[in-house]
VOBA-1610 file (N, C-alpha, C; in pm, whole numbers, padded with zeros to 5 digits, always signed):
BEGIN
Unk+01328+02419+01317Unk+01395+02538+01268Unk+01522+02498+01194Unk+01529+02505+01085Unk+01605+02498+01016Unk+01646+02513+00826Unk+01771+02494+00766Unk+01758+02528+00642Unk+01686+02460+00497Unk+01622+02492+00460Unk+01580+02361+00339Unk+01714+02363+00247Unk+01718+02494+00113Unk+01811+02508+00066Unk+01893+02631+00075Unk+01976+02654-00007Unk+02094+02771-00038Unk+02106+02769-00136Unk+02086+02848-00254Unk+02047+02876-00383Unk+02158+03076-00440Unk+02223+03001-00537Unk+02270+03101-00558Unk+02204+03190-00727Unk+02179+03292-00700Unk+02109+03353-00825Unk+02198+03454-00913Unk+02155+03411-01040Unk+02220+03491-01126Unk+02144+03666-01148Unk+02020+03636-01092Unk+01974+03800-01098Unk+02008+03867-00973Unk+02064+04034-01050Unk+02093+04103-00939Unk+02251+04079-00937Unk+02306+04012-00993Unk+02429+04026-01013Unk+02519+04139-01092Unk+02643+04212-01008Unk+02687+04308-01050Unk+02789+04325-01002Unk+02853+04419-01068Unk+03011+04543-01013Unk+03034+04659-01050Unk+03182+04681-01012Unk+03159+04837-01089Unk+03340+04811-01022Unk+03387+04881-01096Unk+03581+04951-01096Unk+03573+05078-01091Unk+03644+05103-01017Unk+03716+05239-01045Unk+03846+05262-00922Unk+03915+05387-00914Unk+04004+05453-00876Unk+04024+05337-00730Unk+03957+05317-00653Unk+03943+05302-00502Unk+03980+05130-00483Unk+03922+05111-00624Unk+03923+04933-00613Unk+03803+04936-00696Unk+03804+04741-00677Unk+03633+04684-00734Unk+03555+04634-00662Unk+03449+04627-00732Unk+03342+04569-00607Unk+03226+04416-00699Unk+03230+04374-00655Unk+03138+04250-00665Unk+02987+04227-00589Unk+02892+04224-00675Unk+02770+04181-00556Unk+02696+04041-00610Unk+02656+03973-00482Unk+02620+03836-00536Unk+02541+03861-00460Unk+02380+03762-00551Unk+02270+03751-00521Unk+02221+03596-00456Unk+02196+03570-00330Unk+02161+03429-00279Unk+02023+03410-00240Unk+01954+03325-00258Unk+01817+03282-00165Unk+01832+03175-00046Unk+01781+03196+00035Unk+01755+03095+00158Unk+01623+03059+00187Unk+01609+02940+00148Unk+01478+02896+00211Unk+01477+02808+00354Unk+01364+02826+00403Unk+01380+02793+00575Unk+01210+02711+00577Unk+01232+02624+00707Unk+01101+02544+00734Unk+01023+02596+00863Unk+01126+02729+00908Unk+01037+02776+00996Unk+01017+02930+00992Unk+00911+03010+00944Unk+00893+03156+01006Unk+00963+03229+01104Unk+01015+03195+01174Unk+01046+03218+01328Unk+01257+03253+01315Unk+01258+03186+01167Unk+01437+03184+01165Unk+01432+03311+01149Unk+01543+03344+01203Unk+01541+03508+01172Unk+01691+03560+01115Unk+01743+03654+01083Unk+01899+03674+01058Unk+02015+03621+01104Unk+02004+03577+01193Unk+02131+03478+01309Unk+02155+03378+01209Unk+02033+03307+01185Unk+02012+03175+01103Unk+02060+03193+00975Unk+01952+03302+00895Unk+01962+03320+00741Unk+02130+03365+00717Unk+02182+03477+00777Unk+02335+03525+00718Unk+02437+03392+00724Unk+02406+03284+00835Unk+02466+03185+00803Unk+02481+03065+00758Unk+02288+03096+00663Unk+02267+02928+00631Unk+02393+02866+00551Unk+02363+02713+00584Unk+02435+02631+00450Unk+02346+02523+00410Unk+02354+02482+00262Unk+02252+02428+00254Unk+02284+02245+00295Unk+02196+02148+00330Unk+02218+02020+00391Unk+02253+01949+00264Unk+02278+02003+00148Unk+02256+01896+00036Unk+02406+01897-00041Unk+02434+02047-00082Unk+02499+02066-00169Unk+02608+02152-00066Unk+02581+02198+00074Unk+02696+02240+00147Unk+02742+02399+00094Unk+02635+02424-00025Unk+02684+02581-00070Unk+02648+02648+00107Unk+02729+02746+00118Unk+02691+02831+00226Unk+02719+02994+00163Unk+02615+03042+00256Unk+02613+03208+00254Unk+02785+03263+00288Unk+02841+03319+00167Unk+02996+03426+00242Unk+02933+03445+00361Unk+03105+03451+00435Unk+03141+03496+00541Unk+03244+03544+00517Unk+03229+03657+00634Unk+03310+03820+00623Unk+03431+03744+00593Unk+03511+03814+00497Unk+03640+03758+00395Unk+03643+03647+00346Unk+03547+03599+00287Unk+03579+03501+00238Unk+03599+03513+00088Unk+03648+03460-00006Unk+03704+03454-00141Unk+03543+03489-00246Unk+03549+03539-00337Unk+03472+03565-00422Unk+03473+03436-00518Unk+03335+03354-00544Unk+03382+03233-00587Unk+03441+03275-00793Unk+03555+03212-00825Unk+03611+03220-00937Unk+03690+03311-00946Unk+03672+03399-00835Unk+03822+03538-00824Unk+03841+03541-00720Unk+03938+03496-00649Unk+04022+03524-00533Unk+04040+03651-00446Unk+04081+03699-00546Unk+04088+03857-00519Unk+04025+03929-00471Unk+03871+03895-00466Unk+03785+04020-00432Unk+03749+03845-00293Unk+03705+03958-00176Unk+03685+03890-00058Unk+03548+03978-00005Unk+03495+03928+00053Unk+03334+03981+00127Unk+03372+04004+00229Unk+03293+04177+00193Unk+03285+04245+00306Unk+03158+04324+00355Unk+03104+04260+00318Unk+02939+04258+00399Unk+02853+04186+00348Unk+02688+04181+00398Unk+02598+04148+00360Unk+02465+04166+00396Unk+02372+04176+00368Unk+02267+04179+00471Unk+02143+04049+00385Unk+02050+04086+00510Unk+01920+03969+00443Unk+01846+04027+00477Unk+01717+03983+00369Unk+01569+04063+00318Unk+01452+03988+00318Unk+01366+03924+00402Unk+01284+03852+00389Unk+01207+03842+00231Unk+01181+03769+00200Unk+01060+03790+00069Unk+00968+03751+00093Unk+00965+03618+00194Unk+00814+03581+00258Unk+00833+03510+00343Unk+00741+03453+00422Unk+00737+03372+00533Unk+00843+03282+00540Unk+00896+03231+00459Unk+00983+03134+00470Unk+01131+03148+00350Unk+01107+03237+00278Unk+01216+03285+00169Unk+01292+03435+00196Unk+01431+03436+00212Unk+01532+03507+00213Unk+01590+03533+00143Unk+01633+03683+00076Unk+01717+03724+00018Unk+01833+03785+00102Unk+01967+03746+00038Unk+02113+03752+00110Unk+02161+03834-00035Unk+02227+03937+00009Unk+02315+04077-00074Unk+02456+04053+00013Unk+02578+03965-00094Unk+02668+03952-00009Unk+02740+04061-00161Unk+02844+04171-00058Unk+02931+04270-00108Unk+03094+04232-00144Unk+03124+04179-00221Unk+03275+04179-00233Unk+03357+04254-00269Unk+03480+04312-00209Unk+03566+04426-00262Unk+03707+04387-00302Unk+03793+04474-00396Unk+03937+04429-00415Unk+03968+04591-00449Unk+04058+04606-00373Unk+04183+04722-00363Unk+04264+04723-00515Unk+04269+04852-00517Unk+04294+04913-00656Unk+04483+04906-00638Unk+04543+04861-00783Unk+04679+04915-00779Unk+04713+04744-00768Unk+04797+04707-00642Unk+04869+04584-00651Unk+04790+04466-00649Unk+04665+04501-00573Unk+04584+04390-00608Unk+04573+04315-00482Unk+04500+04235-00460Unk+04440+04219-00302Unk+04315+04255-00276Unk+04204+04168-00187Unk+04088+04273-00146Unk+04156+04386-00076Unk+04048+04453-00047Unk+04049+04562+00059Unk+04117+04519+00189Unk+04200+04573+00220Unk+04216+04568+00380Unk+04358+04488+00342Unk+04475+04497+00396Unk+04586+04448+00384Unk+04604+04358+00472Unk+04527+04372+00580Unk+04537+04254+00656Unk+04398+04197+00745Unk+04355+04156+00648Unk+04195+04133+00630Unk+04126+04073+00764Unk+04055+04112+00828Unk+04035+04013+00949Unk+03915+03910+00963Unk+03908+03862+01011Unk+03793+03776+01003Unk+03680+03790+01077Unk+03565+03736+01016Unk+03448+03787+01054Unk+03396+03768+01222Unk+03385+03866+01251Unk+03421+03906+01448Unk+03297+03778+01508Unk+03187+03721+01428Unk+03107+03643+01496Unk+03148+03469+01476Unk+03285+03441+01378Unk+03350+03369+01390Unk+03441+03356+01484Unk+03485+03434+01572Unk+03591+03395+01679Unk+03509+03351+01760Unk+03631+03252+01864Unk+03600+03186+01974Unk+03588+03256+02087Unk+03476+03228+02182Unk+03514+03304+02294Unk+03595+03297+02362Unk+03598+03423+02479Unk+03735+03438+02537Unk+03731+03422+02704Unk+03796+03405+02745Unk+03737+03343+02889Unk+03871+03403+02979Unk+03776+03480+03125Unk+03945+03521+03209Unk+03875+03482+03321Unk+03928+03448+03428Unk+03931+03422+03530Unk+03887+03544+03654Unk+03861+03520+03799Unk+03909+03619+03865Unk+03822+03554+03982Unk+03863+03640+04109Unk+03810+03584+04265Unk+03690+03701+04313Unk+03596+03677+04323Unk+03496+03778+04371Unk+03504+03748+04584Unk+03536+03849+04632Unk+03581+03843+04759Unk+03402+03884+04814Unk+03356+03832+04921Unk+03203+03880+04981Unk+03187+03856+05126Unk+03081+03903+05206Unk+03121+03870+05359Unk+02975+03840+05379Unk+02948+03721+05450Unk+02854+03643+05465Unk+02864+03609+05580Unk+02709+03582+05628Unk+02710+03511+05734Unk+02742+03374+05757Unk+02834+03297+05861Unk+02846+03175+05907Unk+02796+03094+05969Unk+02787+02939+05961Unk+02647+02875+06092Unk+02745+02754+06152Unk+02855+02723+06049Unk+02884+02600+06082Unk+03127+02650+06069Unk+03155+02556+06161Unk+03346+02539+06151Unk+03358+02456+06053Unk+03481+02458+06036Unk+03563+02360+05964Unk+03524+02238+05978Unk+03507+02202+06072Unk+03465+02052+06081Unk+03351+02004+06083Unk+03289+02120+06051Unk+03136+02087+05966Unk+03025+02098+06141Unk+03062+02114+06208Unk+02968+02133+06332Unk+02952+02290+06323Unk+02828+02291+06419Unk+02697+02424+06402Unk+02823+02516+06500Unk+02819+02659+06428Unk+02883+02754+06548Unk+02766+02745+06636Unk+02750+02756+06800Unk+02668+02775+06880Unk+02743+02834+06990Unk+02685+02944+07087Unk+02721+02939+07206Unk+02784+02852+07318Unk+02745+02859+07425Unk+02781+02719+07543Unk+02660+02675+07578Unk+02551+02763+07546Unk+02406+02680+07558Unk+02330+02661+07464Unk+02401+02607+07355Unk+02361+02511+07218Unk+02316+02636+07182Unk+02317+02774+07154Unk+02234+02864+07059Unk+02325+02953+06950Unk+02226+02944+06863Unk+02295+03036+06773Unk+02336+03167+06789Unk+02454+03226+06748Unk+02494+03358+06740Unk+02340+03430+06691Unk+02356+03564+06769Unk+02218+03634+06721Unk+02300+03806+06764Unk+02373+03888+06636Unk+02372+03832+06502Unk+02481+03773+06464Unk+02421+03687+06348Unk+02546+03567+06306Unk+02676+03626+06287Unk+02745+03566+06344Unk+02899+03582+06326Unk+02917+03580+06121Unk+03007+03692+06104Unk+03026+03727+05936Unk+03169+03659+05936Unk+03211+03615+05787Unk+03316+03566+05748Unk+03332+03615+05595Unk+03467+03634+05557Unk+03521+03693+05424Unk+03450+03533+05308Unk+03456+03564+05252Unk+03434+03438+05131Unk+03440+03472+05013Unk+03583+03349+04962Unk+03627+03370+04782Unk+03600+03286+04729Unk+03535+03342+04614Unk+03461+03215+04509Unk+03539+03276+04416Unk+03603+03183+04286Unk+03609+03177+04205Unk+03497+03184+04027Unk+03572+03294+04006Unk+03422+03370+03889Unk+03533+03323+03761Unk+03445+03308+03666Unk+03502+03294+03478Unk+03410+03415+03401Unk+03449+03505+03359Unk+03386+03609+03256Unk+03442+03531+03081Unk+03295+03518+03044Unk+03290+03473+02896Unk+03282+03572+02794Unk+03331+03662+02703Unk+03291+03689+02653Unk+03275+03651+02483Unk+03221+03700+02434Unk+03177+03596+02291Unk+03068+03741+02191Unk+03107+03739+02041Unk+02989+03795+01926Unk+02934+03725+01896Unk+02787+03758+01910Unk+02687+03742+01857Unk+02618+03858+01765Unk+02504+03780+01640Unk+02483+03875+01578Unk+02350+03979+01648Unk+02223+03884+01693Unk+02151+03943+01792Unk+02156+03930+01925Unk+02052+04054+02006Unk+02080+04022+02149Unk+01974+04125+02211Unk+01922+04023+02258Unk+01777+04047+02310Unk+01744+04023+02506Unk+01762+04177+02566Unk+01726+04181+02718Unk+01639+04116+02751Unk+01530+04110+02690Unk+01428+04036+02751Unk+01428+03909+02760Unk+01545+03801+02666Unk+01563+03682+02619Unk+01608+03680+02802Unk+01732+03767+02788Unk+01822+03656+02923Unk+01789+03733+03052Unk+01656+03798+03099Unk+01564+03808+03185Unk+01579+03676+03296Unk+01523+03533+03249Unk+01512+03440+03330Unk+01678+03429+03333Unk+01815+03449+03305Unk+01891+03392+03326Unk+02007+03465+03447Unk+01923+03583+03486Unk+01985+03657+03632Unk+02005+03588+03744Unk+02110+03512+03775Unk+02095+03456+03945Unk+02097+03326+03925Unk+02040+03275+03790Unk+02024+03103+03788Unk+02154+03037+03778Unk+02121+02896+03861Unk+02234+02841+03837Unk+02246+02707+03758Unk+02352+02629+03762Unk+02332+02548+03634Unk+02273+02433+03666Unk+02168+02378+03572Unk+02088+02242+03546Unk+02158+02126+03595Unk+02239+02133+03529Unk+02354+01977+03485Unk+02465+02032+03488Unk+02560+01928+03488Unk+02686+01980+03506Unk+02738+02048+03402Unk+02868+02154+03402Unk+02904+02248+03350Unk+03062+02247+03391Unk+03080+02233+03238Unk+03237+02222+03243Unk+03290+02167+03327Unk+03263+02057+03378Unk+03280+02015+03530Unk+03231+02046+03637Unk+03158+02148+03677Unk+03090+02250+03765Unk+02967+02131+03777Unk+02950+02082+03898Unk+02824+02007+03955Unk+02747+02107+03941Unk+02567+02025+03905Unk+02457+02091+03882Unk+02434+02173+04067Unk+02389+02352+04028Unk+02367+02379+04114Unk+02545+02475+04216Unk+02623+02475+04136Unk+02749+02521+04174Unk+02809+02635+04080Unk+02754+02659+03941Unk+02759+02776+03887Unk+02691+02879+03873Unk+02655+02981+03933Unk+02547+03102+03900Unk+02609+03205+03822Unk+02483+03216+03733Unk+02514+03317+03647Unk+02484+03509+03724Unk+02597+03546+03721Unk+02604+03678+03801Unk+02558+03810+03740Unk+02630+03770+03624Unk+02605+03902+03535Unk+02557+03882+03347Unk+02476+03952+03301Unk+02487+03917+03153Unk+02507+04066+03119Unk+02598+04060+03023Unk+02562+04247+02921Unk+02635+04246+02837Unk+02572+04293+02741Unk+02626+04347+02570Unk+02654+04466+02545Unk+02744+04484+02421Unk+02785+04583+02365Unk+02761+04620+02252Unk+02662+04733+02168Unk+02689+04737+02020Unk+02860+04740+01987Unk+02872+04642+01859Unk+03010+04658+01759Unk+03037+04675+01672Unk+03101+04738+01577Unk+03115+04710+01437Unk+03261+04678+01395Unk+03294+04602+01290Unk+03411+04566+01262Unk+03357+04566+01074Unk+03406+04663+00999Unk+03407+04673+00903Unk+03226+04741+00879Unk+03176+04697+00760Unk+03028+04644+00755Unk+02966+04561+00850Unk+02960+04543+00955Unk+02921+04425+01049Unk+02893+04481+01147Unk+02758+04500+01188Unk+02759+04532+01343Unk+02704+04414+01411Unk+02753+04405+01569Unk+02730+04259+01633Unk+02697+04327+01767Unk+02709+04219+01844Unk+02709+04267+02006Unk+02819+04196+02077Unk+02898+04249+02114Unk+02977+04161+02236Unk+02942+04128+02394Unk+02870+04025+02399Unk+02829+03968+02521Unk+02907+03927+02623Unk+02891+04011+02737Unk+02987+03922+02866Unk+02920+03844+02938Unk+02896+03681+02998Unk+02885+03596+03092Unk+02919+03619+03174Unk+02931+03643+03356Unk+03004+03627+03457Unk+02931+03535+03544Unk+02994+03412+03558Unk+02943+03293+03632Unk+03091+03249+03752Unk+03009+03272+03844Unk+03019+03270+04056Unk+03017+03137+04050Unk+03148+03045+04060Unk+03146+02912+04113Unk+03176+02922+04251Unk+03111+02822+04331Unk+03089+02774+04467Unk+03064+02638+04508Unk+03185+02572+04540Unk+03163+02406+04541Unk+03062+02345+04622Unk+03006+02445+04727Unk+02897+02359+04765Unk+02758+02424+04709Unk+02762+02469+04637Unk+02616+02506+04597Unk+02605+02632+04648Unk+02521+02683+04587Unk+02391+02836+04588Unk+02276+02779+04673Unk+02221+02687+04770Unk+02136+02706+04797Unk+02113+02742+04964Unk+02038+02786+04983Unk+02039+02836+05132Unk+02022+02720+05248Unk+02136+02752+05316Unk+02139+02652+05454Unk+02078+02693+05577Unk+02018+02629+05606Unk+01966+02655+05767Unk+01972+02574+05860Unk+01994+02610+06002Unk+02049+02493+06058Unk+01885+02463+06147Unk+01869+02327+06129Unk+01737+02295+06190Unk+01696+02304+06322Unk+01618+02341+06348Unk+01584+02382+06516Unk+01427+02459+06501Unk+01375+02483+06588Unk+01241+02517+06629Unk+01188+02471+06780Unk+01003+02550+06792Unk+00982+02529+06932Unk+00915+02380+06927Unk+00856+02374+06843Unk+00785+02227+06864Unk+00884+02127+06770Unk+00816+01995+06805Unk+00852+01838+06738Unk+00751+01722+06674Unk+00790+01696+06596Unk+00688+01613+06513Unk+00661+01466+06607Unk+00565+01399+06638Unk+00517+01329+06700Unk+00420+01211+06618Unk+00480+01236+06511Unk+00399+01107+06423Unk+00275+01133+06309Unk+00187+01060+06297Unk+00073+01137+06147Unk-00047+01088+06250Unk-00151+01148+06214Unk-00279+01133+06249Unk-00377+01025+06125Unk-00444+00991+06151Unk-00544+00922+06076Unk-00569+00927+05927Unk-00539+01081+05876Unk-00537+01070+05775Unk-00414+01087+05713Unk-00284+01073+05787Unk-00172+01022+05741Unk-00094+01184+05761Unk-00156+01298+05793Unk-00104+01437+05846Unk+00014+01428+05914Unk+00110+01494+05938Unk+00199+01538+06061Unk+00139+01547+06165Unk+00157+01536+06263Unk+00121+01584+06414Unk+00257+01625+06522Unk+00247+01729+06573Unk+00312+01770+06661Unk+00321+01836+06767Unk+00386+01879+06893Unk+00309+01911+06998Unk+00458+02009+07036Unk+00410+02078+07120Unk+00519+02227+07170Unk+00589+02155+07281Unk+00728+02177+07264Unk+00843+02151+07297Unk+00853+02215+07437Unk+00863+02120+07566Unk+00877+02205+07733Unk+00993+02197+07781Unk+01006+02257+07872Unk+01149+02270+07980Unk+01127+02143+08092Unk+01226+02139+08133Unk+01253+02055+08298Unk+01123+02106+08358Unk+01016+02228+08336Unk+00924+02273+08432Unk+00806+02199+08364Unk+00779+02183+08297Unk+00673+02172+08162Unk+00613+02298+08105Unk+00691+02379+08071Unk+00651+02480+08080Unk+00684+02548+07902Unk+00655+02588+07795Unk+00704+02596+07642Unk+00844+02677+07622Unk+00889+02633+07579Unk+01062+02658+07581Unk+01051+02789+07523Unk+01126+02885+07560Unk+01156+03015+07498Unk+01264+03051+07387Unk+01353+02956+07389Unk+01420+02953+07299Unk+01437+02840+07199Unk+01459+02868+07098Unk+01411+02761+06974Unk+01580+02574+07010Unk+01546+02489+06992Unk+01577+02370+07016Unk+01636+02328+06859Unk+01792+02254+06916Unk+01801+02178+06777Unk+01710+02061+06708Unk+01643+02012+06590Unk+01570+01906+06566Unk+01669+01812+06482Unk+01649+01698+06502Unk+01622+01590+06405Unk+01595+01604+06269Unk+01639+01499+06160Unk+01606+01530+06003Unk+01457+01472+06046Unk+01447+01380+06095Unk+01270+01371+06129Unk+01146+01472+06222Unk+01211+01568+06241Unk+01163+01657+06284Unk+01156+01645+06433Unk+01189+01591+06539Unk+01195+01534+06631Unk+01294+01590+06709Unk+01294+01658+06830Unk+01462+01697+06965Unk+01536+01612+06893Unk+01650+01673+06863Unk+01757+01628+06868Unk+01822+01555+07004Unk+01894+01481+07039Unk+01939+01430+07109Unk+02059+01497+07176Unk+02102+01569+07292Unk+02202+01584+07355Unk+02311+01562+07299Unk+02433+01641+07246Unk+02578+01625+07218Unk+02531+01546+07037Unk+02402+01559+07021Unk+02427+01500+06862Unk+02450+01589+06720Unk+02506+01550+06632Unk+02566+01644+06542Unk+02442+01722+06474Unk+02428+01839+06485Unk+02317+01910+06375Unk+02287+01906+06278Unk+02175+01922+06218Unk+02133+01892+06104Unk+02062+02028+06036Unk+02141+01993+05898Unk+02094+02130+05818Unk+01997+02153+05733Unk+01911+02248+05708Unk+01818+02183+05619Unk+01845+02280+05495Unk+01831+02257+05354Unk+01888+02343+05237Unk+01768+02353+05118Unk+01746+02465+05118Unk+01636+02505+05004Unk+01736+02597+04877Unk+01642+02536+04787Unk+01694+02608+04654Unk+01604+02737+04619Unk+01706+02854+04634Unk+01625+02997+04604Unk+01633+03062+04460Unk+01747+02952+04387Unk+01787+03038+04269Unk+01695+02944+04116Unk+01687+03028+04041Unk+01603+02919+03916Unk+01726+02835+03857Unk+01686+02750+03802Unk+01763+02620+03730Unk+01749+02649+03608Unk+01872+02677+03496Unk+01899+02672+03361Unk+01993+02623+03321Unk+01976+02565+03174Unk+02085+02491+03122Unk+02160+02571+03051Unk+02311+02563+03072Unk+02375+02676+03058Unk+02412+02665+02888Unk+02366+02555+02804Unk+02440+02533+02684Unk+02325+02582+02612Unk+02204+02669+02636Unk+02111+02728+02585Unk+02197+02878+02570Unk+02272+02912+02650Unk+02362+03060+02639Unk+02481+03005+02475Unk+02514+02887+02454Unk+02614+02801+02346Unk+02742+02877+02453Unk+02755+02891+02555Unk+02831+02859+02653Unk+02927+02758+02716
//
């Protein structure tokens, strides 16, 4: 996906003066190597050769200064050829484009990024010092003891020219691939996505907000290991095997037992072991240009 050339045409070229100001229209072609480019691409090709690029909102009218672009749109002609209608205007009287204090085109700014603490109350399994909360007879709270918890959130927001719900569908809840801005893979989730129609002059865009939930140990669910039975080795064809866990009577324990990372009783007074599954999907967050 990408541009072949940027071609500027002399047909279709025009203006007109009067009372209000002038106006300028320039005629461009874009050719592309893939079907699939769509307006995002075409309003901003440039070409790889000659570096002509499509105006952008205010930019100079080439050979008159004066008149600056203030819109444009694009027109397929065929599978792979684009027509670009870029509009230039200049303010009548002292002279200047339009607009005295001209702004720049809203899908050229940088995004903007604020901070903030999302406060939540969750259940707890383990203290400070990293050992299992339990009773006095090794068992878990039933129901788990709740605790306040602040994570640190970043809201992105950023224009774009399209914006498509169904695109960022898979990107509800996921957290990040690889690392992120420093953020270890698996420590940023994306919380929230949503857009806004905008317009700023001729230009309508969307303003997209990001809200990504950092959490230094990860999004994935902890459980602290325990059950009634214990693994006892593989069978013949290399299977697990295991057998139900008894009391001092021999009798099947009624309440579930800490295990081993080998699946095996834990040992008396030994530190617990947690086991952690990933519930959230994995995306790379520089597919958002995030």
């Amino acid at each position: 996906m990408s541009v072949v050339n940027v071609k500027r045409s002399l047909s279709g070229q025009r203006g007109d003066a009067g009372e209000g100001g002038s106006t300028r229209v320039r005629i461009y072609t874009v050719l592309v190597d893939d079907a699939d480019d769509d307006e995002s691409t075409i309003l901003y090709a440039v070409d790889p050769a000659t570096n002509l690029a499509i105006p952008a909102y205010n930019d100079p009218l080439e050979g008159d200064g004066t008149f600056g672009c203030r819109g444009k749109d694009a027109e397929r002609q065929s599978a792979m050829l684009w027509q670009i209608t870029a509009t230039f205007k200049r303010a009548g009287g002292s002279g200047g484009y339009e607009g005295a204090d001209p702004e720049e085109d809203p899908l050229s700014r940088a995004p903007q990024y604020s901070w903030f603490t999302v406060a939540s109350r969750e259940p707890i399994d383990k203290d400070a010092d990293d050992h299992a909360i339990l009773n006095a007879a090794d068992e878990p709270f039933d129901p788990p003891i709740e605790e306040d918890f602040y994570d640190v959130g970043v809201r992105i927001r950023q224009n774009l020219l399209t914006f498509s719900a169904a695109e960022y569908m898979a990107y509800g809840g996921a957290t990040n691939k690889s690392s992120w801005r420093g953020a270890a893979a698996g420590t940023a989730k994306i919380a929230d996505i949503r857009a806004e129609t905008m317009r700023s002059g001729e230009i309508r865009y969307y303003e997209r907000a990001v809200e990504i939930i950092l959490r230094p140990d990860g999004w994935k669910r902890r459980i602290l290991n325990q059950g009634f039975r214990e693994r006892t080795g593989t069978d013949t064809n290399g299977k697990p095997t295991y057998k139900q866990i008894v009391d001092e009577k021999g009798k099947p324990i009624t309440s579930a037992v800490l295990l081993a990372a080998d699946g095996t009783r834990l040992a008396d007074g030994a530190t617990p072991v947690w086991l952690y599954f990933r519930r959230k999907p994995e995306v790379n967050f520089s597919s958002l240009g995030i």
